[in-house]
Backbone as a ProteinNet text record, in pm:
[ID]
protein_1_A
[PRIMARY]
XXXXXXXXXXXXXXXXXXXXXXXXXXXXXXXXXXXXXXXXXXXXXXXXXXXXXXXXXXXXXXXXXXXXXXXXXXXXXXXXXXXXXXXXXXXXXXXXXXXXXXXXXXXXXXXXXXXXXXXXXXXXXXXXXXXXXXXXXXXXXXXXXXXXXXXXXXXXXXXXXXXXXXXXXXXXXXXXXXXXXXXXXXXXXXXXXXXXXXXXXXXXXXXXXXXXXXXXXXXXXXXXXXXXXXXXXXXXXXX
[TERTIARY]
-575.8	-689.8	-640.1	-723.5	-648.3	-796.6	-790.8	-857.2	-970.6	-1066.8	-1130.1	-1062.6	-1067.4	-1073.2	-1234.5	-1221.4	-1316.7	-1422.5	-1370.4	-1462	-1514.8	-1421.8	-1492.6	-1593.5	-1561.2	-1637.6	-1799.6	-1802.2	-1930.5	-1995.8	-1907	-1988.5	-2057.5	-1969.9	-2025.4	-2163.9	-2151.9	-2277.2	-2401.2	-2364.9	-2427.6	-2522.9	-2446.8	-2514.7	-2570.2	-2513.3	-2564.2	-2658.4	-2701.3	-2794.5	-2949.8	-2998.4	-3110.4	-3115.6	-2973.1	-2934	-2993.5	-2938.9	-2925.1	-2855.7	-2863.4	-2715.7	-2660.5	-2638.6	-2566.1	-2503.6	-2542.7	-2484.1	-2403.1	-2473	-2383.2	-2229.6	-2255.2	-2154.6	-2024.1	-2114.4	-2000.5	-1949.8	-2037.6	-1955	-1877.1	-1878.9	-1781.3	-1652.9	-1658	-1536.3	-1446.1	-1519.8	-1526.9	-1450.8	-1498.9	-1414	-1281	-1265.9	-1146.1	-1048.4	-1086.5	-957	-1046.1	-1049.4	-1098.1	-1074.3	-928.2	-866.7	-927.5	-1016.8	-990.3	-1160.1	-1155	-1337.4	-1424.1	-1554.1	-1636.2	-1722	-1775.4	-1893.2	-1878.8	-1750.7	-1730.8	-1682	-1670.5	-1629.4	-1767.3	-1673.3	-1759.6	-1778.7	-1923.6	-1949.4	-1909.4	-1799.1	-1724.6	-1608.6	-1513.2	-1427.7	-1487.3	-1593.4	-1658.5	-1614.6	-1687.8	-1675.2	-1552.1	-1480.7	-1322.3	-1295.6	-1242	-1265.6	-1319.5	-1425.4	-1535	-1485.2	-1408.3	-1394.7	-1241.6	-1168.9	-1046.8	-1065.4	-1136.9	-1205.9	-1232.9	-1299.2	-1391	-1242.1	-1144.8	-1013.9	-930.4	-930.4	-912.5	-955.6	-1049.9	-1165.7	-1185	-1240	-1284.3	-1182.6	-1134.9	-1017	-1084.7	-975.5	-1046.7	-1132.1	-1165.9	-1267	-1484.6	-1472.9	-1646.5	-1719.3	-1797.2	-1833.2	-2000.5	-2079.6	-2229	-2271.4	-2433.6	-2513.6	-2626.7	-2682.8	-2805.1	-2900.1	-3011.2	-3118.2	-3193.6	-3176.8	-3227.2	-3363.6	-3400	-3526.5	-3649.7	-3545.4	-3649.6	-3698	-3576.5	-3620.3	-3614	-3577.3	-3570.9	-3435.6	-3345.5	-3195.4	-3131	-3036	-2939.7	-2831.5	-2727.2	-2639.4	-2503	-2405.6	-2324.2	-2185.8	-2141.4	-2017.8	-1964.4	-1840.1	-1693.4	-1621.6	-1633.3	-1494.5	-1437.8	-1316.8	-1213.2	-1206.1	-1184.4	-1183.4	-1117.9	-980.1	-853.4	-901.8	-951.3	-964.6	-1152.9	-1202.8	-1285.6	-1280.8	-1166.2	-1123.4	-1019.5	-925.5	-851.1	-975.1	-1098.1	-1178.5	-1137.8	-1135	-1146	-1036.5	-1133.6	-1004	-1028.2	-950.7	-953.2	-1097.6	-1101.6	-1226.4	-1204.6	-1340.9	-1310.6	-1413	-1407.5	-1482.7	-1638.5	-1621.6	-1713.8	-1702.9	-1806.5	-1827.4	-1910.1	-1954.6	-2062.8	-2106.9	-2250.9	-2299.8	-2379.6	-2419.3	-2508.7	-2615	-2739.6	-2840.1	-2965.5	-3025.6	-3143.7	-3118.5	-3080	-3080.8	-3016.3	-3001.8	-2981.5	-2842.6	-2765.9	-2656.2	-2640.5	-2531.5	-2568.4	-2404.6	-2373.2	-2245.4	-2363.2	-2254.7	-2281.5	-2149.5	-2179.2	-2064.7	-2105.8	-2005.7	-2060.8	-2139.1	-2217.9	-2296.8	-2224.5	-2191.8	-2090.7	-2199.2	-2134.8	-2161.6	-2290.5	-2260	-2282.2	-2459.7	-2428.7	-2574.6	-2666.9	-2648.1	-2689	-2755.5	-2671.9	-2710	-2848.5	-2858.2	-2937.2	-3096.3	-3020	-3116.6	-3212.4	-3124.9	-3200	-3328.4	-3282.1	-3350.7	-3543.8	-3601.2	-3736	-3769.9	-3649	-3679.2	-3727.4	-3805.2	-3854.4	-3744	-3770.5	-3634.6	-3666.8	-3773.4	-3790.2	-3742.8	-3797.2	-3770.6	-3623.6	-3549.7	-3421.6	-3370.2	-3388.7	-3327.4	-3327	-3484.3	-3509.3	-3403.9	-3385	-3294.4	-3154.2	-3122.6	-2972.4	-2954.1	-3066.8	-3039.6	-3055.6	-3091	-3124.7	-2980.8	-2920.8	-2811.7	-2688.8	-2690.6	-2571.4	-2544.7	-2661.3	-2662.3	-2626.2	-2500.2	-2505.9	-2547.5	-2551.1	-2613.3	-2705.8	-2826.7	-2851.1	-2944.5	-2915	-2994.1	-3060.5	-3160.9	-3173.4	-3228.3	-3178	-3179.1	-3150.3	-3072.8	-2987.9	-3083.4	-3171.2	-3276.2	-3231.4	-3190.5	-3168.5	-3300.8	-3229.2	-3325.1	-3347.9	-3476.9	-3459.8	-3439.3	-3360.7	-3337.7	-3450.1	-3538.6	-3680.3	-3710.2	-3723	-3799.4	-3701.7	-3636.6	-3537.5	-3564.9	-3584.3	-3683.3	-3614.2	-3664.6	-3578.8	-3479.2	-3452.2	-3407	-3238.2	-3265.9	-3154.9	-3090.2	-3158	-3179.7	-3085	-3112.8	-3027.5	-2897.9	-2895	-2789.2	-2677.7	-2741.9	-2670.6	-2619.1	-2713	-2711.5	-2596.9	-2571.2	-2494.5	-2352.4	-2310.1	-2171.3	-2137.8	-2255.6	-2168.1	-2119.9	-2218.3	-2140.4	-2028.6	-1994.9	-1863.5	-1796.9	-1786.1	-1715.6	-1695.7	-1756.9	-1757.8	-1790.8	-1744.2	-1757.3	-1825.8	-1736.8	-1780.4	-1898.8	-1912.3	-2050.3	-2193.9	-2198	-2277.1	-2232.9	-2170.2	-2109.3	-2210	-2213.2	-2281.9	-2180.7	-2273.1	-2182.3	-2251.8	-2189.5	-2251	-2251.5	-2370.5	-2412.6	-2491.6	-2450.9	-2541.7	-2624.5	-2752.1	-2764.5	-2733.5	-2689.3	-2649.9	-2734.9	-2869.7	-2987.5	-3042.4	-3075.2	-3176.8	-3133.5	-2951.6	-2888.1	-2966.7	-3021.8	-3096.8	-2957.2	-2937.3	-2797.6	-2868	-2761.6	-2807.4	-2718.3	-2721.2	-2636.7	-2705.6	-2622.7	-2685.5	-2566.7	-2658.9	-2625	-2533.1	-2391.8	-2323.2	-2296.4	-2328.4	-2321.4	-2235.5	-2127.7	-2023.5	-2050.5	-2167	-2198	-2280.2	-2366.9	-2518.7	-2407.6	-2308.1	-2311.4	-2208	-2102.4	-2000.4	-2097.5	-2185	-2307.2	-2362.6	-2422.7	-2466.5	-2352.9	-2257.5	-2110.1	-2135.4	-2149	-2085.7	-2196.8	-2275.9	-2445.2	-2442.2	-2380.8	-2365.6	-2279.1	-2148.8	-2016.2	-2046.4	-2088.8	-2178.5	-2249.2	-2368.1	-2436.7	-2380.4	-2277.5	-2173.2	-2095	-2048.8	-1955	-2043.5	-2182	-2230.3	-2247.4	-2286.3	-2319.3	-2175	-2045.8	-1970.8	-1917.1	-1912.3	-1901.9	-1995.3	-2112.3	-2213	-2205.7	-2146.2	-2068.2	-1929.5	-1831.5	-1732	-1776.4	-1805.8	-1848	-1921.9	-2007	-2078.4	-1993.1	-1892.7	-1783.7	-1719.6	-1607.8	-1515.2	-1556.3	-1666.9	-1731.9	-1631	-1535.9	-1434.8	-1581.7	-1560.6	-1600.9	-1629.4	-1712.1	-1690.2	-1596.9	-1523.6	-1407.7	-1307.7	-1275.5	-1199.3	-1180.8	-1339.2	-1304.6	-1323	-1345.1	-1316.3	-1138	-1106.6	-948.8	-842.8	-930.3	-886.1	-799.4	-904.2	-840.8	-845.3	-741.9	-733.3	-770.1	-718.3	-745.2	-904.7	-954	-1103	-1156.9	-1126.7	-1139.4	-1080.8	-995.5	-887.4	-963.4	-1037.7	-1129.1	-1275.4	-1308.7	-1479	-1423	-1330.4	-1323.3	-1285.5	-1222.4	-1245.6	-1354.6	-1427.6	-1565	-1652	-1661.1	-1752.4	-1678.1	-1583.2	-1526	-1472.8
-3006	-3092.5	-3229.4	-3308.9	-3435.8	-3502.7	-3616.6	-3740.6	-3755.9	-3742.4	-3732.6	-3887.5	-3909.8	-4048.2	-4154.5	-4232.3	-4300.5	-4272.8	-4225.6	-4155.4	-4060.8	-3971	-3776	-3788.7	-3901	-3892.3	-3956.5	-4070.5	-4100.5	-4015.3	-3924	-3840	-3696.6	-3667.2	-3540	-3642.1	-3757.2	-3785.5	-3818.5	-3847.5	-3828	-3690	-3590.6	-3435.5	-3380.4	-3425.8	-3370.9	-3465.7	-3564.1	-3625.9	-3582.8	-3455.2	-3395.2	-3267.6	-3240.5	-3115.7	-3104.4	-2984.4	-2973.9	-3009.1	-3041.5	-3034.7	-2953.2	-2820.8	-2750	-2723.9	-2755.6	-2788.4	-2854.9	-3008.9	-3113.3	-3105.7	-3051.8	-3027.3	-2947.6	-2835.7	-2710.1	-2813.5	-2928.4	-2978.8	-3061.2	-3119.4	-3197.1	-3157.3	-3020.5	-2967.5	-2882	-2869.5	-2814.4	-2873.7	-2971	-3104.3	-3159.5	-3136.6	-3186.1	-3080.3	-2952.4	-2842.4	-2706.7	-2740.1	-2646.9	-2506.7	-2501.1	-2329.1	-2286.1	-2373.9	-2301.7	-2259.2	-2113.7	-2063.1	-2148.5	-2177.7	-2231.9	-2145.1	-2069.7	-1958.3	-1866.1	-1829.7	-1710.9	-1779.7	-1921.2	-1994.4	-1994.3	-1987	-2023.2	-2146.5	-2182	-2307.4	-2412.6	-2368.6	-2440	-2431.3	-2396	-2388.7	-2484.8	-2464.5	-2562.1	-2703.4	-2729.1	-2849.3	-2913.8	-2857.5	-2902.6	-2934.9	-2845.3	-2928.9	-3064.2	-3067.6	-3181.1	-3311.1	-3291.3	-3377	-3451	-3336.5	-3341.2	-3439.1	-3430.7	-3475.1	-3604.2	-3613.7	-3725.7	-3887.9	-3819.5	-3880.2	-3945	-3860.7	-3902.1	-4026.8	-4021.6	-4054.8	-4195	-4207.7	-4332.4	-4410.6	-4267.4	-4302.2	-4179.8	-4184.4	-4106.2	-4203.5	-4306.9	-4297.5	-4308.4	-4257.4	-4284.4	-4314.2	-4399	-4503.1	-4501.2	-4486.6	-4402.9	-4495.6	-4465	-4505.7	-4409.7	-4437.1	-4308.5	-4398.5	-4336.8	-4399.5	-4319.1	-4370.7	-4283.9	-4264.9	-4115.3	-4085	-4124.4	-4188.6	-4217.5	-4317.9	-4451.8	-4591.8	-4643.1	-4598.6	-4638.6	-4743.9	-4719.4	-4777	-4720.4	-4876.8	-4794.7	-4792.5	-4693.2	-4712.8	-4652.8	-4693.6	-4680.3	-4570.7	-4520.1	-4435.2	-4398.2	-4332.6	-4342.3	-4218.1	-4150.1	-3997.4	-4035.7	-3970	-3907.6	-3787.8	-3754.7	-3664.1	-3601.5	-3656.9	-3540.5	-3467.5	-3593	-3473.7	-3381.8	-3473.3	-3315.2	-3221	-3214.2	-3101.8	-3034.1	-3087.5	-3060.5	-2910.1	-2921	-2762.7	-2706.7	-2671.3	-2511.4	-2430	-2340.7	-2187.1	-2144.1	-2019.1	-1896.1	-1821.3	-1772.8	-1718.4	-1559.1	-1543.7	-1375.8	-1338.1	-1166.3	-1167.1	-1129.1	-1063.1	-975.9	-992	-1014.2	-1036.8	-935.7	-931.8	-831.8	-924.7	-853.4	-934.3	-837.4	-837.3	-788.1	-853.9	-812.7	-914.9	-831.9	-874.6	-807.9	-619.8	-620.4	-474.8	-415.2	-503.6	-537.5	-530.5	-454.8	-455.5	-512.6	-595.6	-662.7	-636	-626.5	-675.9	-741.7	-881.1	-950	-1009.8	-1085.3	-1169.4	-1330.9	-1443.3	-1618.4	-1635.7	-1686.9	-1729.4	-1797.7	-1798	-1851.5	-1950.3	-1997.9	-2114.7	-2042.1	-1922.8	-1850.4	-1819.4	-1770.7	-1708.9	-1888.9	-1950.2	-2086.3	-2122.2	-2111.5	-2149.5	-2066.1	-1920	-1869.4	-1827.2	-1871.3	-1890.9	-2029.1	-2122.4	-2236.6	-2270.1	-2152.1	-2209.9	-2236.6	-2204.9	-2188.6	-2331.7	-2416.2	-2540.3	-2539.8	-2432.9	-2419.5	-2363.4	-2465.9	-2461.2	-2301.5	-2274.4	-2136.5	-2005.4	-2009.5	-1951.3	-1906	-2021.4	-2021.6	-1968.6	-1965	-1918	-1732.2	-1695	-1627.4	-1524.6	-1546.3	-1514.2	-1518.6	-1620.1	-1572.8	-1492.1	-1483.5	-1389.5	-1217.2	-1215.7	-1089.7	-1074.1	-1181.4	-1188.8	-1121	-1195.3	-1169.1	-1057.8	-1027.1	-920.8	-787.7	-767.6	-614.1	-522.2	-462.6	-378.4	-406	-374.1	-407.8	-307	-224.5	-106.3	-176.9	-94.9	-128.5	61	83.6	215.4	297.5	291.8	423.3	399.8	290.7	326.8	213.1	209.5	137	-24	-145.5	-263.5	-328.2	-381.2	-453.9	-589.6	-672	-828.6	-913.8	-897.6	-914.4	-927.5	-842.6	-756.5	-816.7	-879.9	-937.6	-1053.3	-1008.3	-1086.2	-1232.6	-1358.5	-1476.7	-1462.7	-1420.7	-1400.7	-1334.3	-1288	-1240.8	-1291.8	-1379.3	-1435.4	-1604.6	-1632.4	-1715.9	-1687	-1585.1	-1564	-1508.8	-1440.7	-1475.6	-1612.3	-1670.4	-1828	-1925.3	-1908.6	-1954.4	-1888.5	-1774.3	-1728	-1748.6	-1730.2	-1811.9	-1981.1	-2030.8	-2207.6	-2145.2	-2088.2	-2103.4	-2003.2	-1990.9	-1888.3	-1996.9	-2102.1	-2167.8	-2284.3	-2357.7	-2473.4	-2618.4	-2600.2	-2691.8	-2678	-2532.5	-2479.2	-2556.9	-2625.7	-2649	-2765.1	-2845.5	-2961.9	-3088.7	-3100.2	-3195.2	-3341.4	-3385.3	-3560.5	-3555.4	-3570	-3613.4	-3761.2	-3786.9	-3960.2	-3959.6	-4075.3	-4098.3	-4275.9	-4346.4	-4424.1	-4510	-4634.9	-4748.2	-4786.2	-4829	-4880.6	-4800.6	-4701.5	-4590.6	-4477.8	-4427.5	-4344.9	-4226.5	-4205.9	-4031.1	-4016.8	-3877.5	-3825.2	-3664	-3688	-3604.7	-3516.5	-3398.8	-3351.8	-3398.1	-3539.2	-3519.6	-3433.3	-3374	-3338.7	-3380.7	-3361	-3414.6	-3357.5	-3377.7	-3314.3	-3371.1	-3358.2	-3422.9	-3415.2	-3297.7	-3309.7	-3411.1	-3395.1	-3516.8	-3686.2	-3701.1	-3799.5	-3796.1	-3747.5	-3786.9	-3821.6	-3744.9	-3731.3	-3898.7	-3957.4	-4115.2	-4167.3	-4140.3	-4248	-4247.9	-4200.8	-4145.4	-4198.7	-4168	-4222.5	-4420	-4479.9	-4636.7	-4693.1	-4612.3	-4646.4	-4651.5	-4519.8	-4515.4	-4661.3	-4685.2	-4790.5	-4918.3	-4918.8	-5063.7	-5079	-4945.8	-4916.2	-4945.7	-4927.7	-4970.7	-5105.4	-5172.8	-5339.7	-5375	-5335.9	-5374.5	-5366.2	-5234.9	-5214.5	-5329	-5360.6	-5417.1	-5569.3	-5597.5	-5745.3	-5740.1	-5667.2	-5701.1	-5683.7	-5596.1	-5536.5	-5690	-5779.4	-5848.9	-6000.1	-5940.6	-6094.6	-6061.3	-5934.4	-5960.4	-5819.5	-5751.4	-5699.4	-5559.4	-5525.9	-5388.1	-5303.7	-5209.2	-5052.4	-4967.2	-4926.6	-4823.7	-4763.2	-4648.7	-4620.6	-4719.3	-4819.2	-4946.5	-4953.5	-4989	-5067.1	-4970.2	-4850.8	-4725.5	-4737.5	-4764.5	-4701.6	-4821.2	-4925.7	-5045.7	-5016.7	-4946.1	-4894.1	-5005	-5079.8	-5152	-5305.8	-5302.3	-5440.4	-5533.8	-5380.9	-5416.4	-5539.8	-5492.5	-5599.7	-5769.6	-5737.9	-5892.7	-5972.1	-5895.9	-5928	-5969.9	-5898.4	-5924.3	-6090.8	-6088.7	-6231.9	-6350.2	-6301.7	-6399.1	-6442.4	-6347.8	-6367.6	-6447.9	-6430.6	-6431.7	-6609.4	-6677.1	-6766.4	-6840
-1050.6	-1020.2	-976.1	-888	-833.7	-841.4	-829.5	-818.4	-628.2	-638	-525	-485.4	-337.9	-299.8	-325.6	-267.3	-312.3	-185.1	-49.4	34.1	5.4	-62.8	-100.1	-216.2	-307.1	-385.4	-319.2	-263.4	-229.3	-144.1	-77.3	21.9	-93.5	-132.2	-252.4	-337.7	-381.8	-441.5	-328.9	-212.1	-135.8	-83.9	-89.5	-54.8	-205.8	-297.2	-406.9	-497.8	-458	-497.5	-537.7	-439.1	-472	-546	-549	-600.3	-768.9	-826.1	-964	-1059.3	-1177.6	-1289.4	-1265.9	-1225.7	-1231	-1068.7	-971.8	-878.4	-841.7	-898.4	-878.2	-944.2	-1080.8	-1172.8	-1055.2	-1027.6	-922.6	-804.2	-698.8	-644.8	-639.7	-806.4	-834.3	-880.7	-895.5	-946.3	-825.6	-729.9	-591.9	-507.5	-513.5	-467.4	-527.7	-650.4	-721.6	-750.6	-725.1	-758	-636.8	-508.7	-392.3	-458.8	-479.9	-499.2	-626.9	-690.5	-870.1	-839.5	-856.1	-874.1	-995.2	-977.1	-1083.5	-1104.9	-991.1	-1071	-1229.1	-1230.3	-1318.3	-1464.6	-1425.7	-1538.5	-1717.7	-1838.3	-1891.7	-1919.5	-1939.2	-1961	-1995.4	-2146	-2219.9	-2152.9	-2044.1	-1975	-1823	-1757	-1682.5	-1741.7	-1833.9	-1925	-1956.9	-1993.1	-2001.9	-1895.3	-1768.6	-1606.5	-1587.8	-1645.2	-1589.1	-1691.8	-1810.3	-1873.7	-1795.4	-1788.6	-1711.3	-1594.5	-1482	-1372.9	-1391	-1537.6	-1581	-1652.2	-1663.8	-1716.6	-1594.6	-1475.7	-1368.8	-1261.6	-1323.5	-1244.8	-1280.3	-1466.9	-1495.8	-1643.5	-1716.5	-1813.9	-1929.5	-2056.2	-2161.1	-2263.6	-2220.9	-2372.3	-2288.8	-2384.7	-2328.3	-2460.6	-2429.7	-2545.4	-2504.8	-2551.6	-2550.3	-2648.9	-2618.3	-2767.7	-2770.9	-2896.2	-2939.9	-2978.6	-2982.1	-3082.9	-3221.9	-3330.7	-3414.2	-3393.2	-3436.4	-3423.6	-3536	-3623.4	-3777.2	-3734.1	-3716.7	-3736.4	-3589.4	-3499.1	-3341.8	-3315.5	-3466.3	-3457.2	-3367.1	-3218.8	-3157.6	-3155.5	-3221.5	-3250	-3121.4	-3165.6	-3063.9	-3109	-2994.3	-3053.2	-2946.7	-2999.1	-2910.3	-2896.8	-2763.9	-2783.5	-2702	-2727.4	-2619.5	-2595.8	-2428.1	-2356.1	-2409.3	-2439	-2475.4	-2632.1	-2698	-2832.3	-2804.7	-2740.2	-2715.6	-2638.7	-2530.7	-2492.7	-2563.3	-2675.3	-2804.9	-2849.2	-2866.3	-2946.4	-2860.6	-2752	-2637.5	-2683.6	-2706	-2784.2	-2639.9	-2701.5	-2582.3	-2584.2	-2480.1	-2454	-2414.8	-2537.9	-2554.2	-2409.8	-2358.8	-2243.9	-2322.4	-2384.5	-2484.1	-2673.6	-2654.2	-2859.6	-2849.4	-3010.1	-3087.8	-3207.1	-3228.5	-3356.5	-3421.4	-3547.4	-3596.6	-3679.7	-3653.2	-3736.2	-3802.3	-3901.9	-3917.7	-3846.8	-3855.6	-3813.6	-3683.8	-3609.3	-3466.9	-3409.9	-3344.6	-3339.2	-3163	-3118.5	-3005.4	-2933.7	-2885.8	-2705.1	-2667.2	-2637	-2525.4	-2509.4	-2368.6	-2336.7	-2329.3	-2284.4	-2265.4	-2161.1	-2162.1	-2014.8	-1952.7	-1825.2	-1726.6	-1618.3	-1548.3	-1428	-1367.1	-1316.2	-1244.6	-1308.3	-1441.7	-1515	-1544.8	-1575	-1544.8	-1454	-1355.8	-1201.2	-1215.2	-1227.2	-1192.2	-1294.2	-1401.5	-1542.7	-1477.5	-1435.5	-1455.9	-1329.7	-1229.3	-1106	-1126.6	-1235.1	-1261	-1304.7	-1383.4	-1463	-1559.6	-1629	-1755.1	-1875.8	-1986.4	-2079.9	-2149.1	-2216.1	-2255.4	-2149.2	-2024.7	-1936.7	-1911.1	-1875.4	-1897.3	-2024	-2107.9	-2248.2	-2252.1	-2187.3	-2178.6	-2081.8	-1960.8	-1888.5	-1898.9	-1941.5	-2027.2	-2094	-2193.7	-2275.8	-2209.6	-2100.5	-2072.8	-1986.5	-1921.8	-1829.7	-1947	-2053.3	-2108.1	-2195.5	-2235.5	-2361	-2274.3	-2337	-2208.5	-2295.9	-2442.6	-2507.6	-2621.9	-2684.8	-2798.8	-2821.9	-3003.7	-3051.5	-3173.9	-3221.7	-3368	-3410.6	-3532.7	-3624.9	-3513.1	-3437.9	-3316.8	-3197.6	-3166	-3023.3	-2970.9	-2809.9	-2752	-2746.7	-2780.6	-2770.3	-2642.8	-2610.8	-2422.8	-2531.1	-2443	-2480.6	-2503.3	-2427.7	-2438.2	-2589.5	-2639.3	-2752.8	-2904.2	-2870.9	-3003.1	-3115.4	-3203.7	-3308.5	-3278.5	-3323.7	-3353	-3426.5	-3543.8	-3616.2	-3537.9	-3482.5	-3465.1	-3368	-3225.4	-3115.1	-3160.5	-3313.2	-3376.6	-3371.2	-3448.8	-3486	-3375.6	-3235.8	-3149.2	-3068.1	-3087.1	-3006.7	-3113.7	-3235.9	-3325.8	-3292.7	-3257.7	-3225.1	-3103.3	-2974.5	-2869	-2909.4	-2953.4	-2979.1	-3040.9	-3206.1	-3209	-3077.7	-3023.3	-2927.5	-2835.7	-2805.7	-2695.8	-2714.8	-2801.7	-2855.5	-2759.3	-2651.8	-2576.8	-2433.9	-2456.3	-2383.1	-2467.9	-2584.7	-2703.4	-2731.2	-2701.1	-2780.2	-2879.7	-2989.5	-3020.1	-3116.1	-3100.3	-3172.4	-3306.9	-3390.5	-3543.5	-3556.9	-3589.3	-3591.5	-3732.5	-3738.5	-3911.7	-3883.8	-3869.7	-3873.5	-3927.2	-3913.9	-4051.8	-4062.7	-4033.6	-4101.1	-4170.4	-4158.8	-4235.7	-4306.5	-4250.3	-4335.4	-4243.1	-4155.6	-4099.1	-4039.9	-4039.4	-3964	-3878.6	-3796.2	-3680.7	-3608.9	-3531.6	-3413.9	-3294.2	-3225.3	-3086.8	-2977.8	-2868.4	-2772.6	-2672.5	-2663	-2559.5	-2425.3	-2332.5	-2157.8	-2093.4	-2112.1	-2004.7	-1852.2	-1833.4	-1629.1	-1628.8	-1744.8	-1697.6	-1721	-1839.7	-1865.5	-1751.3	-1662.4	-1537.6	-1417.3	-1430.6	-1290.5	-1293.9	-1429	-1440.9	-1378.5	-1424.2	-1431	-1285.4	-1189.7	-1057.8	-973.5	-1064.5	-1000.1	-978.6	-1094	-1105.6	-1012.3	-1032.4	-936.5	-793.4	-728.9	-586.9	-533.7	-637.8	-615.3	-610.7	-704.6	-686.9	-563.7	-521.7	-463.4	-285.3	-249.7	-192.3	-158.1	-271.4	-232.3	-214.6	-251.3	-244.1	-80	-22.1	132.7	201.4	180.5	252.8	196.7	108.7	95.2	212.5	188.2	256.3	428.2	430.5	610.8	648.2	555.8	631.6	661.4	552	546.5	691.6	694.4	781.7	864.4	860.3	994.9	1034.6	915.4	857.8	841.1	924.9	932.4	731.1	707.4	546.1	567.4	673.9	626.6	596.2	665.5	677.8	528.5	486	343.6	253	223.1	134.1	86.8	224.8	227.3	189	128.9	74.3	-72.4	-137.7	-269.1	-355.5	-403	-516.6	-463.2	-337.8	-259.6	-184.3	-267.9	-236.9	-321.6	-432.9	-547.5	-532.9	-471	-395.5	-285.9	-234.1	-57.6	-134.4	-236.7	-294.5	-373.2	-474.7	-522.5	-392.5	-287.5	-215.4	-161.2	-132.1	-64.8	-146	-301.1	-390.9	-408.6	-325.4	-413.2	-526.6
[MASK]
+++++++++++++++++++++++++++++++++++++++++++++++++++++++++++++++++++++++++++++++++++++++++++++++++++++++++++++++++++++++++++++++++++++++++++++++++++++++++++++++++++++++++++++++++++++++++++++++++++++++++++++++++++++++++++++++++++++++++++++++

């Protein structure tokens, strides 16, 4: 994987601006390792990429805040890339589970089942379709089960072994408020939170072309291809 330039990258947020999370995600990784497939990837293997990408790109720490849901406290917190890409085990192709009665094969939902789970936008919907994507067998007392038809109960207890199976397909942050003491799992998305990052930089990265171009009348490729010296040309300008 290599480092987009500062052209490839504004042009990819450029085409993928109307796109999806899960698009944008594929052409950002598309862009940063051409030869390496993303469809067949699992999620939690996607993710590692994207964190990888994300180290390249802006550094390893990412420093976030939350808001508690009790007291509307916002508190702040801190990972690194390297130790949350530190969880990714190996990835089995196929698990099994048994629940309530229910005996299940399935395999991880990949890039690919995502992409195509998600195209409706509805979060149930989507859940729904994964689950029918991935489950390749399921009986209960010797009669074949449709995925459909699978109590909650057991629909848990599958959704609980892919996270451990895939740790970072699921990733959450443990936060505890200091005002109120409520503690929580929030949700961490390394595509949605690289996609913001990428989304701010762009926009800076604009006024910044359209400051210099108006000083010394240099072309956007001109001043893309400035690199570090861009920063040297804006404090002069800025006096």
């Amino acid at each position: 994987m290599r480092a987009p330039t500062a052209a490839e990258l504004l042009g990819v947020w450029e085409r993928s601006a109307d796109s999806g999370p899960v698009a944008r995600a594929n052409a950002l990784l598309e862009l940063a390792a051409p030869d390496e497939p993303v469809r067949d990837l699992a999620l939690g293997e996607r993710d590692a990429r994207l964190l990888e990408l994300r180290e390249l790109l802006f550094g390893e720490a990412l420093d976030g805040a939350a808001d508690c849901a009790r007291c509307g406290e916002t508190l702040a917190f801190s990972l690194s890339t390297e130790a949350v890409r530190a969880g990714n085990g190996a990835f089995e192709k196929e698990l099994t589970v048994s629940a309530s009665g229910y005996d299940l094969r399935f395999r991880l939902p990949t890039v690919a089942d995502l992409a195509a789970a998600s195209s409706s936008g509805d979060l149930a919907d989507t859940r729904a379709r994964l689950l029918e994507r991935c489950v390749l067998t399921a009986s209960h007392a010797g009669h074949e089960a449709a995925p459909a038809s699978l109590p909650p109960s057991v629909v848990e207890a599958l959704a609980e072994l892919m996270a451990e199976a895939d740790p970072l397909g699921d990733l959450r942050v443990a936060l505890t408020c200091p005002a109120c003491g409520n503690a929580w799992a929030a949700v961490f998305d390394i595509a949605a939170w690289l996609w913001s990052e990428i989304e701010a930089w762009a926009r800076r990265l604009v006024v910044e072309v359209h400051t210099l171009a108006s000083a010394y009348g240099w072309s956007e490729g001109e001043i893309l291809a400035l690199g570090a010296r861009r920063e040297l040309y804006l404090d002069l300008v800025a006096g």
